[in-house]
N, CA, C and O of each residue as an XYZ file, in Angstrom:
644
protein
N     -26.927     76.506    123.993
C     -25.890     77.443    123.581
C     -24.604     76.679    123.321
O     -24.200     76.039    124.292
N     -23.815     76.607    122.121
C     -23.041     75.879    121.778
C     -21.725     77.237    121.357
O     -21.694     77.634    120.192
N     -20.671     77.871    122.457
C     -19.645     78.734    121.731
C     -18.479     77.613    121.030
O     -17.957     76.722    121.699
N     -18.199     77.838    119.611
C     -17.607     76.648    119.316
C     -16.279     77.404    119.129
O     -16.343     78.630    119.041
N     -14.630     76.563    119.033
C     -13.881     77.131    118.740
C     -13.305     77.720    117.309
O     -13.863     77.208    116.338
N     -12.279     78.714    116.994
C     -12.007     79.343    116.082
C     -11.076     78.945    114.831
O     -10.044     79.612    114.764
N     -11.200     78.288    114.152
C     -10.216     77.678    113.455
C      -9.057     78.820    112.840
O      -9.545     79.831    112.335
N      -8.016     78.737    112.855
C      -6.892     79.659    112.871
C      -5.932     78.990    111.667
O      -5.837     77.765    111.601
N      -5.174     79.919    110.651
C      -4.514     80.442    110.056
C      -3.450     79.139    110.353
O      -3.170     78.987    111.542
N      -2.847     78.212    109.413
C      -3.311     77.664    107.922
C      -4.199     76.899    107.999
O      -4.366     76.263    106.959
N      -4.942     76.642    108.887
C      -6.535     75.339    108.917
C      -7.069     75.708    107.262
O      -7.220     76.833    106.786
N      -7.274     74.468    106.630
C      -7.208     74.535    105.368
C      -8.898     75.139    104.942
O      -9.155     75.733    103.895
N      -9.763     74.856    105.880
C     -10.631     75.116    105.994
C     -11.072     76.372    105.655
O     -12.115     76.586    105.038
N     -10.171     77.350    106.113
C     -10.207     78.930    106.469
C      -9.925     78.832    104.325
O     -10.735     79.622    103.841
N      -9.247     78.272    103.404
C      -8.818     78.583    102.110
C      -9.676     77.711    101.264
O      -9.356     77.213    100.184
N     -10.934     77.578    101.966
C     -11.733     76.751    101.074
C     -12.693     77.185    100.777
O     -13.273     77.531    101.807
N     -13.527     77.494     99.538
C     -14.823     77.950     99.537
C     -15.953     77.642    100.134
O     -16.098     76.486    100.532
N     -16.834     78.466    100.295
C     -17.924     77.498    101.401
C     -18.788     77.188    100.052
O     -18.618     77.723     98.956
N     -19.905     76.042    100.445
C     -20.229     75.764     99.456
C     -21.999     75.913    100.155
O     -22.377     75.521    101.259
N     -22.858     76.637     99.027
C     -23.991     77.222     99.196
C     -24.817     76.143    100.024
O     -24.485     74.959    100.079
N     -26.104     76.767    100.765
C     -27.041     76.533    101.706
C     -27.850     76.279    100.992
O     -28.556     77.238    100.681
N     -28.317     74.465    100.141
C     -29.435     74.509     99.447
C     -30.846     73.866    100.223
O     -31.804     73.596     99.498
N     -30.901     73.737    101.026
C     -31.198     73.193    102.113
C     -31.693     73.595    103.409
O     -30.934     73.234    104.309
N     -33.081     74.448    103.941
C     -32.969     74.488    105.560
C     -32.838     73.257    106.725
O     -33.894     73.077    107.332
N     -31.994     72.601    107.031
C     -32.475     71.708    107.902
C     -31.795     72.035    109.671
O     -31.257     73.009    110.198
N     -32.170     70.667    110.135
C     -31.778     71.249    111.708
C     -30.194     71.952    111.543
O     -29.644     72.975    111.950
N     -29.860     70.908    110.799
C     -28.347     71.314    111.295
C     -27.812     72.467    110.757
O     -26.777     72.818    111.324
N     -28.275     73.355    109.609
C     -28.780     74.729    109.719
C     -29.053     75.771    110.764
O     -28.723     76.943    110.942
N     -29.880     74.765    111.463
C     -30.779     75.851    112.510
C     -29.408     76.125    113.607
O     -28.907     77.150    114.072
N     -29.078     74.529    113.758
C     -28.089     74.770    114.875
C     -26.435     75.723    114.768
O     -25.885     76.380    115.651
N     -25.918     75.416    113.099
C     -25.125     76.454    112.923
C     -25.521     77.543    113.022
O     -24.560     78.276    113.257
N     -26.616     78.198    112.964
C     -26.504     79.205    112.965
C     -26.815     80.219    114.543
O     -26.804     81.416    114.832
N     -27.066     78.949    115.242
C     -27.654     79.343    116.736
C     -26.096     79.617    116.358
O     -25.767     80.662    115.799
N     -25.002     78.431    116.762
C     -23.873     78.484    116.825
C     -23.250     79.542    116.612
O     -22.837     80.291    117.498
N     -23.147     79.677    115.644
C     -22.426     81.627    115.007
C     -22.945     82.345    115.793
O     -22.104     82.893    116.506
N     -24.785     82.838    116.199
C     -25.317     83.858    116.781
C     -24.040     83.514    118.111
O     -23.086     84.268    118.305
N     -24.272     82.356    118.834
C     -23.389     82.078    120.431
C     -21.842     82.439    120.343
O     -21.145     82.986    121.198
N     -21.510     82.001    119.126
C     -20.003     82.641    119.092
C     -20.012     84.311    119.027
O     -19.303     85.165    119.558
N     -20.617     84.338    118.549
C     -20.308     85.968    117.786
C     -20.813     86.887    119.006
O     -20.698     88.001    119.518
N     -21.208     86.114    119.073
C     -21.853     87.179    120.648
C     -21.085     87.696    121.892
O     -21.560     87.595    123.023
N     -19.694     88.338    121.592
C     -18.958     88.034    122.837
C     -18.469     89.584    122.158
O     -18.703     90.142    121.086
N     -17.697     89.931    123.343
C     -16.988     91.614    123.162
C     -16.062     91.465    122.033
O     -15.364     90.507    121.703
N     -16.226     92.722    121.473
C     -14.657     92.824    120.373
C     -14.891     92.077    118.986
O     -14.297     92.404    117.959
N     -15.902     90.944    119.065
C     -16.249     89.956    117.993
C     -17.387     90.998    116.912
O     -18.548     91.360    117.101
N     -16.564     91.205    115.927
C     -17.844     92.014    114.612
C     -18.416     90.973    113.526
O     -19.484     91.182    112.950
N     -17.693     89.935    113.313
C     -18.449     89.034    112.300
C     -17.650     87.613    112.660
O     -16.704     87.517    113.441
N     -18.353     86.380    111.787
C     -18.126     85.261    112.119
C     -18.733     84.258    110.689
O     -19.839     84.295    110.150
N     -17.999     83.735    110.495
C     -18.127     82.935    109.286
C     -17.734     81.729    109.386
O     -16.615     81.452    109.818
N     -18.735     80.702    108.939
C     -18.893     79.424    109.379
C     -17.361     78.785    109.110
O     -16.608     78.653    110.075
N     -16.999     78.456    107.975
C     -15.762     78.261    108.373
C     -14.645     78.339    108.920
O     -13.538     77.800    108.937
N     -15.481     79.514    109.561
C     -14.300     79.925    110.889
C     -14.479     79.217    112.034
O     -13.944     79.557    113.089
N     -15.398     77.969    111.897
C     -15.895     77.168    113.162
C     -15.612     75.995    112.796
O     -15.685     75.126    113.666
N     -15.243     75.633    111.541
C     -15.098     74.238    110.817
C     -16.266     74.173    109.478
O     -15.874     73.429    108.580
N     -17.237     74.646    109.290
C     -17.813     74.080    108.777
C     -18.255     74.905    107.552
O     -18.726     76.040    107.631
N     -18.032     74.145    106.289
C     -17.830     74.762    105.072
C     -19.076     75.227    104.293
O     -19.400     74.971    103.133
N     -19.628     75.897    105.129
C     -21.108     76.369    104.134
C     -21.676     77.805    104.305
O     -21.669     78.288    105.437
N     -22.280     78.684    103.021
C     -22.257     79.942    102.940
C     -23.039     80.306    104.061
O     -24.144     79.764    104.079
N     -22.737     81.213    105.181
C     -23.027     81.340    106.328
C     -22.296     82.438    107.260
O     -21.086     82.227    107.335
N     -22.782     83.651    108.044
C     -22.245     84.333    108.566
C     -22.720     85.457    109.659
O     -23.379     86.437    109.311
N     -22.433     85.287    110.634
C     -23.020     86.181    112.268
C     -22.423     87.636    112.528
O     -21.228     87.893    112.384
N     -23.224     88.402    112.861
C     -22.329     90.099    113.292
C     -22.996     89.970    114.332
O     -23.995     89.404    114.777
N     -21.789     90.969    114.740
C     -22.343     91.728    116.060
C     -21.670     93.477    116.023
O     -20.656     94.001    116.483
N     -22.213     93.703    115.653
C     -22.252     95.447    115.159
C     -22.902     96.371    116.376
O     -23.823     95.754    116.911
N     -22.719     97.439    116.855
C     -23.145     98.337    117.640
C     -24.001     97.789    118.740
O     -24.875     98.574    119.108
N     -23.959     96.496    119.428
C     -25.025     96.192    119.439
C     -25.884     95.197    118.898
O     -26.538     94.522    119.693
N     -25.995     94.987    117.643
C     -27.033     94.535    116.616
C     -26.311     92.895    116.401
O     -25.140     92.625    116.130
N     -27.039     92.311    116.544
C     -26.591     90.376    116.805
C     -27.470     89.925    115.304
O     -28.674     90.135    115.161
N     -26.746     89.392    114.451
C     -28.011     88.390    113.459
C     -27.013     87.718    112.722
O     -25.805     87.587    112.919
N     -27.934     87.231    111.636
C     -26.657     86.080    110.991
C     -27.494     86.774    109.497
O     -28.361     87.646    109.446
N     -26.842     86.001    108.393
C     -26.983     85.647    107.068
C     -26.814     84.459    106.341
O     -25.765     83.860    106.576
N     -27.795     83.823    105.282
C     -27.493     82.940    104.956
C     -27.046     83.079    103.260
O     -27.588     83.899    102.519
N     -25.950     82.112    102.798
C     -25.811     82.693    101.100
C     -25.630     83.565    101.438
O     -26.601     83.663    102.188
N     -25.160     84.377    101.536
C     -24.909     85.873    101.087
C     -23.539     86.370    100.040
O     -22.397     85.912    100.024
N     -24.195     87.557     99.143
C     -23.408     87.540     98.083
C     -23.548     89.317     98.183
O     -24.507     90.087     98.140
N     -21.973     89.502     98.347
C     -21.259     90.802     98.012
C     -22.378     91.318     96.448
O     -22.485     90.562     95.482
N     -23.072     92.665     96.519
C     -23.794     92.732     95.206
C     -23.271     94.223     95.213
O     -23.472     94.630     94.068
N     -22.636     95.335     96.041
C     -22.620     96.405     95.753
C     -21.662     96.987     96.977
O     -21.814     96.795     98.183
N     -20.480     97.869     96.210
C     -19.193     98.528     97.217
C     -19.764    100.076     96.774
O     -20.567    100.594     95.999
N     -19.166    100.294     97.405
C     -18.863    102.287     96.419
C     -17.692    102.561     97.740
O     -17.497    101.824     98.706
N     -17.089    103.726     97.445
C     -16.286    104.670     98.437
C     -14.920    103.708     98.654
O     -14.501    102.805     97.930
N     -14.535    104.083     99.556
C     -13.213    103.822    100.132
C     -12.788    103.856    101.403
O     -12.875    105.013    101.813
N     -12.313    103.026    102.327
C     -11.596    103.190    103.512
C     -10.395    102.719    103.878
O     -10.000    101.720    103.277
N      -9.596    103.264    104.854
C      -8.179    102.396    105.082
C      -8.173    102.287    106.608
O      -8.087    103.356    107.213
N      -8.250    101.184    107.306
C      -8.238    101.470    108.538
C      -7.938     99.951    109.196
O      -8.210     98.994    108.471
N      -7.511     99.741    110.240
C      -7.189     98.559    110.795
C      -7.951     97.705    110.907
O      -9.038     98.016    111.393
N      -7.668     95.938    110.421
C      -8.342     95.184    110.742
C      -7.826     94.274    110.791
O      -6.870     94.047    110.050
N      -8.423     93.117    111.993
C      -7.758     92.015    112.532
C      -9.035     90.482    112.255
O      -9.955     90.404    111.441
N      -8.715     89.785    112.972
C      -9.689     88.303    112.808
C      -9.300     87.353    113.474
O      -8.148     86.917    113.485
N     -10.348     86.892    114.172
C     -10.266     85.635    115.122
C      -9.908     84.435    114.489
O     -10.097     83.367    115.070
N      -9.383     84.485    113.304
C      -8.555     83.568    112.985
C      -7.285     84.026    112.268
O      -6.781     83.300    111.411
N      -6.776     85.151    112.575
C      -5.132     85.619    112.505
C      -5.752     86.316    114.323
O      -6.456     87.274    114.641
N      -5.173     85.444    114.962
C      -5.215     86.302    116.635
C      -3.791     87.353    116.453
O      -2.777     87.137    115.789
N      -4.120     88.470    117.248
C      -2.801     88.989    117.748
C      -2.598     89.987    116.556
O      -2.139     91.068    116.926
N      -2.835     89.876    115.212
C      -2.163     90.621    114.192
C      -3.289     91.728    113.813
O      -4.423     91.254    113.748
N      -3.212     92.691    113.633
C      -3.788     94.032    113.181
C      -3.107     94.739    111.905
O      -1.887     94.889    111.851
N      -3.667     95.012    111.247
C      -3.259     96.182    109.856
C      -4.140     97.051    109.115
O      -5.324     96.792    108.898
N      -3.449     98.234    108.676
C      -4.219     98.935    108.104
C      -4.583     97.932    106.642
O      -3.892     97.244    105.890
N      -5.347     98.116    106.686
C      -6.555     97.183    104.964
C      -7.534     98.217    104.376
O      -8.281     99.082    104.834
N      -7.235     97.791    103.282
C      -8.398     98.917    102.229
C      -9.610     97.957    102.162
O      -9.606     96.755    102.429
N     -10.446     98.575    101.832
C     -11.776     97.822    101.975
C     -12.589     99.134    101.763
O     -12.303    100.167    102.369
N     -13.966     99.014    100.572
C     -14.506     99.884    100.097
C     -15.350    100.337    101.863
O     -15.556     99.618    102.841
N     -15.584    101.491    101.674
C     -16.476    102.347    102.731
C     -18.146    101.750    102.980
O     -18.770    101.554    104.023
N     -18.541    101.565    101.489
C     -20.106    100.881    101.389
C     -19.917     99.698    101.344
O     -18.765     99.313    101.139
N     -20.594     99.087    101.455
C     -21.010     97.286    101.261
C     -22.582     96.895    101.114
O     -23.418     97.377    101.878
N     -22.871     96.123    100.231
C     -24.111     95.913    100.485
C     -24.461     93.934     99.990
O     -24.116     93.211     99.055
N     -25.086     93.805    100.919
C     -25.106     91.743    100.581
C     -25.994     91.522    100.527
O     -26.819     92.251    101.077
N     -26.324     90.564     99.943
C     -28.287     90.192     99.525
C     -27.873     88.460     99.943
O     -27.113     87.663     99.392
N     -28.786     88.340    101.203
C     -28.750     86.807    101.422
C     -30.681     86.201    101.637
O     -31.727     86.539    101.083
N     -30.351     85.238    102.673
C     -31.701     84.766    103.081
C     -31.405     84.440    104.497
O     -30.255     84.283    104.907
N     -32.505     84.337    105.260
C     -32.784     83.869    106.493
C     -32.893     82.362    106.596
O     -32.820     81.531    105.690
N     -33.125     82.152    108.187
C     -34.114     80.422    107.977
C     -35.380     80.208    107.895
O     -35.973     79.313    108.497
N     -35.811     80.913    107.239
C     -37.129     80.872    106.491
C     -37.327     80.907    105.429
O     -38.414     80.880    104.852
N     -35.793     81.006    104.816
C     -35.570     81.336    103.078
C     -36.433     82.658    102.326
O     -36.815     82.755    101.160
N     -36.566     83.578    103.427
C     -36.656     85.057    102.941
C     -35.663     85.721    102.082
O     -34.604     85.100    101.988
N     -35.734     86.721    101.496
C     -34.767     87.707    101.059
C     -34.464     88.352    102.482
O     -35.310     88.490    103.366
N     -32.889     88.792    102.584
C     -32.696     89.791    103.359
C     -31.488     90.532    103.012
O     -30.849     89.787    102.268
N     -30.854     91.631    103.180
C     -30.371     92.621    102.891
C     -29.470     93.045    104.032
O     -29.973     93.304    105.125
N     -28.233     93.124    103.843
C     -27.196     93.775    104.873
C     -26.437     94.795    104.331
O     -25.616     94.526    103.454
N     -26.618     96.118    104.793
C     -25.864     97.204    104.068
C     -25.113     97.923    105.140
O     -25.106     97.391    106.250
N     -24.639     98.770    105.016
C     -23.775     99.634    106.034
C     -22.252    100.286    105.836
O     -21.408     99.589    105.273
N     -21.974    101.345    106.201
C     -20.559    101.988    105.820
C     -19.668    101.621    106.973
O     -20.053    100.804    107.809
N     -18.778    102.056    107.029
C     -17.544    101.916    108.108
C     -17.324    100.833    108.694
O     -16.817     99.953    107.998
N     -17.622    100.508    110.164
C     -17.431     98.760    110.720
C     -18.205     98.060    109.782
O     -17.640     97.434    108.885
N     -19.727     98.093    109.900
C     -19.790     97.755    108.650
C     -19.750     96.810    107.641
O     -19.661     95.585    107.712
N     -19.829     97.551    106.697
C     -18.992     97.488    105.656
C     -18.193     96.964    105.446
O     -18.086     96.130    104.547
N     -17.125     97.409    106.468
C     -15.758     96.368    106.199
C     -15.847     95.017    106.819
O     -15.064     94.181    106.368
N     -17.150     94.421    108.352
C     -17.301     93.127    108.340
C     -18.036     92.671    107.121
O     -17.785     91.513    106.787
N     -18.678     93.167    106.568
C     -19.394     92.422    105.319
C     -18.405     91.788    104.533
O     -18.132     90.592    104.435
N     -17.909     92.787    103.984
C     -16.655     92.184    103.144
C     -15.961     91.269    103.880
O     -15.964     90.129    103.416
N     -15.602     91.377    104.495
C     -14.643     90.383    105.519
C     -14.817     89.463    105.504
O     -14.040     88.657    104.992
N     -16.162     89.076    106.180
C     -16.952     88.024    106.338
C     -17.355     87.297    104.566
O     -17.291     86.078    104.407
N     -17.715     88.162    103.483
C     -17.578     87.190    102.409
C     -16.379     86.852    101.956
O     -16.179     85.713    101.533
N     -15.439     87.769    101.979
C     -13.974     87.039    101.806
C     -13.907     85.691    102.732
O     -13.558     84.745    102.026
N     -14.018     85.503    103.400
C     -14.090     83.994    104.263
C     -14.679     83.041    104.129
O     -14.282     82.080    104.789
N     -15.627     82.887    103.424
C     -16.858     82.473    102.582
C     -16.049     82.059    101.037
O     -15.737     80.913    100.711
N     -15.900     82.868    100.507
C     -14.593     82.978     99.403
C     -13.626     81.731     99.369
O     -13.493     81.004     98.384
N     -13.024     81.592    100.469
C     -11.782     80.805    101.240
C     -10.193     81.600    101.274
O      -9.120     80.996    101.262
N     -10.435     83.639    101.334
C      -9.790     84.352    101.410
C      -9.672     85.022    103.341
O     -10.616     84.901    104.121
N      -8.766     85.462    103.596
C      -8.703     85.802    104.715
C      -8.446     87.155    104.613
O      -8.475     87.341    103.397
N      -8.179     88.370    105.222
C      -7.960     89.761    104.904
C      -6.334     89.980    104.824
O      -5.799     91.049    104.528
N      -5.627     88.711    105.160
C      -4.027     88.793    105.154
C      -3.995     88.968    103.512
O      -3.133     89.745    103.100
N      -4.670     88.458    102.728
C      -4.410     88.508    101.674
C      -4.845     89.653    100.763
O      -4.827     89.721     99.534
N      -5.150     90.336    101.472
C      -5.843     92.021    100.768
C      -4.312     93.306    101.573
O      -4.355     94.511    101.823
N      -3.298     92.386    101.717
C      -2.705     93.394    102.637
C      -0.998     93.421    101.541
O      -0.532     92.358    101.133
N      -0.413     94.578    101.282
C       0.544     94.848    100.224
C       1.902     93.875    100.600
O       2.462     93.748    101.689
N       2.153     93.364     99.550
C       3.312     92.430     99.744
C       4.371     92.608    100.714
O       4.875     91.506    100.932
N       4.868     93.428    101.321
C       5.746     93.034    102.545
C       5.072     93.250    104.004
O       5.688     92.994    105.038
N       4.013     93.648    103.989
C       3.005     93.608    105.106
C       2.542     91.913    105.175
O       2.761     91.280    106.208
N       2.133     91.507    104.427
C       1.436     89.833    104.235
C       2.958     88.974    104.844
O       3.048     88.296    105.868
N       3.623     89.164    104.223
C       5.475     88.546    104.185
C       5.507     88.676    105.831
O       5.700     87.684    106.533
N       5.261     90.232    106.477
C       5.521     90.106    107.677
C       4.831     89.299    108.688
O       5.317     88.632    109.601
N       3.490     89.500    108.325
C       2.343     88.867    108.996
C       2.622     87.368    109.299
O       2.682     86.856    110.416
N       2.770     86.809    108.192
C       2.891     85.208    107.899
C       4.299     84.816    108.582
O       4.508     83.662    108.956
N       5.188     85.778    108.713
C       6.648     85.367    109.353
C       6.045     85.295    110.772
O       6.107     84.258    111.431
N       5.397     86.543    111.275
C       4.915     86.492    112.835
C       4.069     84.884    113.450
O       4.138     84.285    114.524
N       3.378     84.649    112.293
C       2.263     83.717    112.195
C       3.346     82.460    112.658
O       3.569     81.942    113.752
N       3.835     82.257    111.458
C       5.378     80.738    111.617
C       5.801     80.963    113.022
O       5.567     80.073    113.840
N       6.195     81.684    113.269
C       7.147     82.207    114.361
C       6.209     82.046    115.828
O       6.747     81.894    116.925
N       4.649     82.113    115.617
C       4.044     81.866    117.064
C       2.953     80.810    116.788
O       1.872     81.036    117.332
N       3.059     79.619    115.984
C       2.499     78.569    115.644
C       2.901     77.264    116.840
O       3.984     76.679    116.855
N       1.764     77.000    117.786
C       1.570     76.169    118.685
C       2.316     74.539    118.579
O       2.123     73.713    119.471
């Protein structure tokens, strides 16, 4: 069991695209134990490899309950609408209301290089998205209306270690 730490807001890492999984190998196997071990803790809904350091399409939930990862995975279908608060273990401390469609649906693979399928409305939904925005090399500060982001990023400067 490896819980690794969270790379945080400006780690350049967090604004970089991940770059696709062409490849199963160990060190595959072990990121992704990794994500399952991180993600696995209270309050934690998704987890994206570059949120651990390491730049490749990759990502862990923990939903109701429900623990798994994804590999590649690609945003293929939104519908609806929601507005409701959301935060990330790599902006600690900050919360905001964020729009983010209601549906989500992602088409990735396993480590077996299966097809697999992640769909869902509400939490959700909005970790899906989340989690490919991070993947992206976008964070959800940046889905948030210009003097909300302004504030965020002042708080951010202002409690930088």
């Amino acid at each position: 069991m490896a819980l690794r730490d969270i790379r945080v807001v400006p780690d350049p890492v967090l604004r970089t695209a991940c770059d696709e999984i062409t490849e199963i190998t160990p060190a595959v196997e072990r990121l992704v134990q990794d994500l399952l071990d991180t993600v696995n803790d209270p309050g934690r809904a998704g987890l994206s490899a570059n949120q651990i350091g390491v730049s490749l399409r990759a990502f862990s939930y923990n939903i109701d309950g429900e623990v798994g990862y994804i590999l590649n995975p690609v945003l293929v279908e939104q519908s609806g609408e929601q507005y409701g608060d959301e935060g990330c273990l790599s902006v600690p401390g900050l919360w905001y209301k964020t729009r983010r469609s209601d549906y989500a649906k992602v088409e990735g693979i396993n480590l077996q290089g299966e097809r697999i399928i992640l769909e869902g409305t509400g939490l959700m939904g909005r970790m899906l998205q989340h989690e490919c925005d991070h993947l992206d090399g976008h964070v959800y500060l940046d889905r948030l209306e210009k003097e909300e982001r302004r504030e965020a990023l002042r708080y951010m400067r202002a409690h930088q270690s």
